[in-house]
C-alpha positions as CSV (number, residue, x, y, z in Angstrom):
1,X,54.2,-5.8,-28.0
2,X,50.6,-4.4,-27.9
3,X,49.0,-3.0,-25.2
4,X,45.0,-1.7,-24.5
5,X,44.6,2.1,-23.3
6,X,42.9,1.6,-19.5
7,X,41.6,4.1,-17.2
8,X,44.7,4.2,-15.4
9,X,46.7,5.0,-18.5
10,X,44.6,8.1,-19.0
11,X,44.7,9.3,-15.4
12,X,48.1,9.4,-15.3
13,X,47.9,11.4,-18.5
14,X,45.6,13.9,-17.3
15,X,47.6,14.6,-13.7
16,X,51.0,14.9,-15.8
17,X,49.1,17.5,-18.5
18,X,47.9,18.9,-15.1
19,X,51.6,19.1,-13.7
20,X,53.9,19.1,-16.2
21,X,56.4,17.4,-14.0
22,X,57.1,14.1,-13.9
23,X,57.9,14.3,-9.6
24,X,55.0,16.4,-8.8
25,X,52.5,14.0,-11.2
26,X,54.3,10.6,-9.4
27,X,53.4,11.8,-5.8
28,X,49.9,12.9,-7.0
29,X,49.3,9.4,-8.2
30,X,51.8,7.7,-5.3
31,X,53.5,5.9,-8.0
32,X,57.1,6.0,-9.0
33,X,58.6,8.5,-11.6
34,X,60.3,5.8,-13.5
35,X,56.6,4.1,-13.4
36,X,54.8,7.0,-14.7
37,X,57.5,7.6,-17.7
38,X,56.9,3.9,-18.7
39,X,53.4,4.5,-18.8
40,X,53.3,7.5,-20.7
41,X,55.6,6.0,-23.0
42,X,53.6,3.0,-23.1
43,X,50.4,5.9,-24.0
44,X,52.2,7.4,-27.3
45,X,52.7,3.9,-28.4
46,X,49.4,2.7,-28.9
47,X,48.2,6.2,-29.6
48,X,51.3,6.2,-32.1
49,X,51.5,10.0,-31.4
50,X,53.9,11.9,-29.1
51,X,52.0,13.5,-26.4
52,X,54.4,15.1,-24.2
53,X,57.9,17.2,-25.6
54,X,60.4,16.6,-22.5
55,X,63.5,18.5,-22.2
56,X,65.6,19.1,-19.1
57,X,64.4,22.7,-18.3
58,X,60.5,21.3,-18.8
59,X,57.5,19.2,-19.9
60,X,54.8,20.6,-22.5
61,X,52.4,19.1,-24.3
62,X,52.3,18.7,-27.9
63,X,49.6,19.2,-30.0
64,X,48.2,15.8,-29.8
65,X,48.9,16.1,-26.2
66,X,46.8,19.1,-26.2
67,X,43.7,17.6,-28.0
68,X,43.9,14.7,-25.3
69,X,43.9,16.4,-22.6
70,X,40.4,18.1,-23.6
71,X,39.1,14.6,-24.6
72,X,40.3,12.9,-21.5
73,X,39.3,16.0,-19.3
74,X,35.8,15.1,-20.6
75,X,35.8,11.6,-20.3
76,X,36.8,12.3,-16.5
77,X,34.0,14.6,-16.0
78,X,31.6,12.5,-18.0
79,X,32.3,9.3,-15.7
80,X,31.9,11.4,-12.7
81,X,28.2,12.1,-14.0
82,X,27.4,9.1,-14.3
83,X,28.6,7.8,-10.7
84,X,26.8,10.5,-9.2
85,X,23.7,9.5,-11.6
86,X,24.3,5.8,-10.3
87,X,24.2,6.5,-6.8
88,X,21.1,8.9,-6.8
89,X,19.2,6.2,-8.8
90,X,20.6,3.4,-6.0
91,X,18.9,6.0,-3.5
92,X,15.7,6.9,-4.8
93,X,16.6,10.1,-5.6
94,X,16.3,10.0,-9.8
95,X,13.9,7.9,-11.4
96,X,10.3,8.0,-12.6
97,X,7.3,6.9,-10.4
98,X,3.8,6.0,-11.7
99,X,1.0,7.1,-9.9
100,X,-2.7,6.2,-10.1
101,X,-5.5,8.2,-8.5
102,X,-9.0,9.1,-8.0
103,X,-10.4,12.5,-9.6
104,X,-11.5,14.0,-6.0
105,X,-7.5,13.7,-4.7
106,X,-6.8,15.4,-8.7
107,X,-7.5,19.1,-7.9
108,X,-5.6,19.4,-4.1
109,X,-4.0,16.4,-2.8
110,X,-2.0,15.0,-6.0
111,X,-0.9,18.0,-6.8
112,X,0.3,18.8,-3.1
113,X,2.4,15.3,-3.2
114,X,3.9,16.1,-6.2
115,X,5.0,19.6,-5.3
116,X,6.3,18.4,-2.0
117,X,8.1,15.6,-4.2
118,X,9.8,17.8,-6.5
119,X,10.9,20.1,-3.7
120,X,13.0,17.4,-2.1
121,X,13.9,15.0,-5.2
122,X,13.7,17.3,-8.2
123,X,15.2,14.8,-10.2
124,X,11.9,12.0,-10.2
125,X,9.7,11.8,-12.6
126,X,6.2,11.6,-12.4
127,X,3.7,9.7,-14.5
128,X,0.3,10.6,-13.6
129,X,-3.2,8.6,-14.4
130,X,-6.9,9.2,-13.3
131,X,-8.1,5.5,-12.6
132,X,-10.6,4.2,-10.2
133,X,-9.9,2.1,-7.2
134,X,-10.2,-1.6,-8.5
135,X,-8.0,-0.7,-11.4
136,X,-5.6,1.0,-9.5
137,X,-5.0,-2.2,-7.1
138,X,-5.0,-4.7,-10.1
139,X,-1.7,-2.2,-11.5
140,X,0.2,-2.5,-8.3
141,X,0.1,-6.1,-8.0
142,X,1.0,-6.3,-11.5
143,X,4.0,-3.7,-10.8
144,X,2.4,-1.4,-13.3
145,X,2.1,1.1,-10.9
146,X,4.1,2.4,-8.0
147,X,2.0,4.3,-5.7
148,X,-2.2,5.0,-6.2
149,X,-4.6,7.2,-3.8
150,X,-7.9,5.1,-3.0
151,X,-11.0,4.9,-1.3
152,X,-10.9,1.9,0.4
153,X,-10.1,-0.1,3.9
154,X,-9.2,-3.4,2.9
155,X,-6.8,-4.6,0.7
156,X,-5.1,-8.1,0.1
157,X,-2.1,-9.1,1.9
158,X,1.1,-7.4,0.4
159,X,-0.4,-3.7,-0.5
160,X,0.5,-1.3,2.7
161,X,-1.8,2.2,3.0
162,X,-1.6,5.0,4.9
163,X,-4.2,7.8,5.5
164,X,-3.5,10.9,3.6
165,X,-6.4,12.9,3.9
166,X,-9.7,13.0,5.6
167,X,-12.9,14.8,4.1
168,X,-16.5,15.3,4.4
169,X,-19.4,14.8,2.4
170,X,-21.3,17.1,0.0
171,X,-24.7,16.9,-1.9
172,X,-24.6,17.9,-5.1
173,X,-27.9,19.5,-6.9
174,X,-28.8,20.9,-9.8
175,X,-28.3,24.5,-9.3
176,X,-32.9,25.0,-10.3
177,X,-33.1,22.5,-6.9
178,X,-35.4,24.8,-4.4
179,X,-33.2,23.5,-1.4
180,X,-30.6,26.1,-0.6
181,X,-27.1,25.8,2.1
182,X,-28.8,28.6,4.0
183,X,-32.2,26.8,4.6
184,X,-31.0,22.7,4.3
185,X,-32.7,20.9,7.1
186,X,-31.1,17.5,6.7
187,X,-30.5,14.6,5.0
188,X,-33.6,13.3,6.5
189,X,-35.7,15.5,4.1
190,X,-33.9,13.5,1.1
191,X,-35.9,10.4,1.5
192,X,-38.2,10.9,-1.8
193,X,-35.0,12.2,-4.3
194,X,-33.8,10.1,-6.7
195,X,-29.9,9.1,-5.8
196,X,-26.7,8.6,-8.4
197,X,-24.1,6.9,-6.7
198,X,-20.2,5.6,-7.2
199,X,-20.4,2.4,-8.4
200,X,-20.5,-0.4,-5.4
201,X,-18.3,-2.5,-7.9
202,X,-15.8,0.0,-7.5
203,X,-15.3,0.3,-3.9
204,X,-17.8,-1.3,-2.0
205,X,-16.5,-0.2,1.6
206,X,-17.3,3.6,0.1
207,X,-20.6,2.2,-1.5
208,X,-21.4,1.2,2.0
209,X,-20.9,4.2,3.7
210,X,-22.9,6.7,1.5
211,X,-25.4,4.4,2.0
212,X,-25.2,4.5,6.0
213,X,-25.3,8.3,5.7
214,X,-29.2,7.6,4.5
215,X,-29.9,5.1,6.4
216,X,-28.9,7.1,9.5
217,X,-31.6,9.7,8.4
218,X,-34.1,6.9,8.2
219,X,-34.3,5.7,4.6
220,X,-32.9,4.0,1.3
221,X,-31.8,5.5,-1.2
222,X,-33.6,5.6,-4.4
223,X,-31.0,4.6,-6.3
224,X,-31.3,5.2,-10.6
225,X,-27.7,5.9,-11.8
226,X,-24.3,4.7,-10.6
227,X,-21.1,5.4,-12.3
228,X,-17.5,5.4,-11.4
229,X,-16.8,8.8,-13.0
230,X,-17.6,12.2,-11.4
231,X,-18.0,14.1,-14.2
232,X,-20.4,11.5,-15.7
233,X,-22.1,12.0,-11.9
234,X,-22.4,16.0,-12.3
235,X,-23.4,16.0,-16.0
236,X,-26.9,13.4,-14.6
237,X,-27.6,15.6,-12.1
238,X,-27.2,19.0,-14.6
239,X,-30.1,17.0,-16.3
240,X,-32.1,16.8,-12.9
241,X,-32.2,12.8,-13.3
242,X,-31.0,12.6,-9.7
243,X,-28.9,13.6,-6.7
244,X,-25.6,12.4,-5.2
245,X,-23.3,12.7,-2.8
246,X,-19.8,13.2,-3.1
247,X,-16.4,13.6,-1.0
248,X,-16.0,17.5,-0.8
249,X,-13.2,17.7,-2.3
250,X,-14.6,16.8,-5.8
251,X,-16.2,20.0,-5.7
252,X,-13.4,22.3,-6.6
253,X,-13.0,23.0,-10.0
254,X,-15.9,22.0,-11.0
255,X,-18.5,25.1,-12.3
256,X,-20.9,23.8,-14.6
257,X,-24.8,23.7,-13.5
258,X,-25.0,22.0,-10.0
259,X,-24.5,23.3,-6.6
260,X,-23.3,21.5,-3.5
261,X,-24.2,21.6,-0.1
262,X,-21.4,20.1,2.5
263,X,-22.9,17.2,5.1
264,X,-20.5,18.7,8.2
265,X,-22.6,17.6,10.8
266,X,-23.2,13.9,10.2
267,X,-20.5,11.4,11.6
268,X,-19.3,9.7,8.5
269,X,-16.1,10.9,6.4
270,X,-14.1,9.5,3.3
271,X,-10.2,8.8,3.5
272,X,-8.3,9.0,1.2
273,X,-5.4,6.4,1.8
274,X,-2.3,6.3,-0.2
275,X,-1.3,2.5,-1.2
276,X,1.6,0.9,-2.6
277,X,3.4,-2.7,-3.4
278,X,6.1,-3.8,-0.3
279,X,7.4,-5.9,-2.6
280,X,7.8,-3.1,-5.3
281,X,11.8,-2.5,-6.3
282,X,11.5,1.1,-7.5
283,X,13.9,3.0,-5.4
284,X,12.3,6.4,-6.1
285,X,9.1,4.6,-3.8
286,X,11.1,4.5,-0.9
287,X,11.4,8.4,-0.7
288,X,8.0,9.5,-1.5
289,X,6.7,7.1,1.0
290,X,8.9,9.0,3.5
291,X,8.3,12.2,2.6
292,X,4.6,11.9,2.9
293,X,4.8,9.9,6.2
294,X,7.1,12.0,7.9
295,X,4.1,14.8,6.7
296,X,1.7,13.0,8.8
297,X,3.6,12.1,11.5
């Protein structure tokens, strides 16, 4: 008769190498005694190999018994791993997320999410990619991303946001520009400068408001440049082929030859929202989205 080596064989193995008794290994496993002999009997068998030397006076294991019990002790410990593995990727609390973002929420608010993330769920990864806003929507719908920080207000049915952060604006100069923080007078004094915008393309909610922020000082923009890049932004104004403005957060880390001059007393301000799928399956998304709400709340 042949018979196939199950999980059950080799727990009743490892409690008996555990016991060495056949009584105290029976009520461990609340089976019989004469059950648990037939099963290590049935064990030897198809291992061909004694495992256990019985006597009256005691039980021992035999060499092969001995190397077993190692093997079997690991296998054990190994399947335990992976339950506990299982479950934590069932509950969000292993995996990798994929997160998309705009360079002014790159030098404070990403990296304040993701400490806060690996705080609580050490175990998720992050993937992290620079993209502007258009680019970032297009990858959620396409489940090619699982959470992305934009500039925008409206989104298409499906995508749910929620406000992470709240700035002001900032002029940025070319440090040789004559007007100074301690002597600006206004926007209103901006009327004849050249302007280098974000791209309208991009977000045109954002394109919108910069342009309000003139308007409410009583003109348009002269608009020469637009770009979706910051850095592309700072290095035309270095070359005094224009002014922008910018959320203030974009300012820090960035020491190269412009200056900026924050806007704190006009109404408008950027948000920064955070954005993801409803429909998206990633279990990790579930936590982060709770962890950063329950921050706001």
């Amino acid at each position: 008769m042949s018979y196939q080596i199950e999980l059950r064989h080799l727990k009743y193995f490892q409690v008996l190498a555990e016991e060495l008794k056949f009584r105290k290994a029976a009520d461990r496993l609340f089976i019989s005694q004469p059950g648990l002999s037939r099963q290590i009997k049935q064990m030897e068998e198809i291992f061909n190999a004694p495992l256990f030397d019985r006597n009256k006076k005691k039980v021992t294991l035999t060499e092969a018994g001995l190397y077993l019990k190692d093997e079997v002790d690991f296998l054990f410990s190994h399947i335990e791993n992976i339950k506990k593995q299982l479950t934590n990727i069932t509950e969000g609390k292993q995996g990798e997320l994929r997160i998309g973002f705009l360079g002014s929420a790159a030098q404070k608010i990403v990296p304040e999410v993701i400490f806060k993330l690996n705080k609580d769920f050490p175990e998720i990864r992050t993937n992290l990619d620079e993209m502007p806003n258009k680019l970032q929507i297009e990858l959620l719908e396409k489940d090619m991303l699982d959470v992305g920080f934009v500039r925008m207000q409206q989104f298409k049915p499906g995508i749910s946001k929620h406000m992470i952060h709240q700035d002001t604006f900032s002029l940025v100069l070319p440090k040789s520009h004559p007007m100074k923080k301690a002597s600006f007078e206004g926007v209103k004094k901006l009327g004849d400068e050249p302007f280098i915008f974000f791209s309208s393309d991009d977000s045109p909610f954002y394109y919108d408001l910069m342009m309000s922020i003139c308007e409410d000082h009583g003109f348009k923009p002269k608009t020469y440049h637009k770009s979706v890049n910051a850095l592309t932004i700072y290095k035309l104004v270095e070359e005094g082929l224009g002014i922008a403005i910018v959320p203030t957060a974009l300012q820090y880390g960035y020491q190269e030859n412009v200056k900026f001059v924050e806007l704190k007393h006009i109404p408008q301000r950027t948000e920064l929202y955070m954005i993801w799928k409803e429909s998206n399956r990633n279990p990790a998304l579930k936590n982060v989205i709770k962890l950063l709400l329950q921050d706001k709340a």
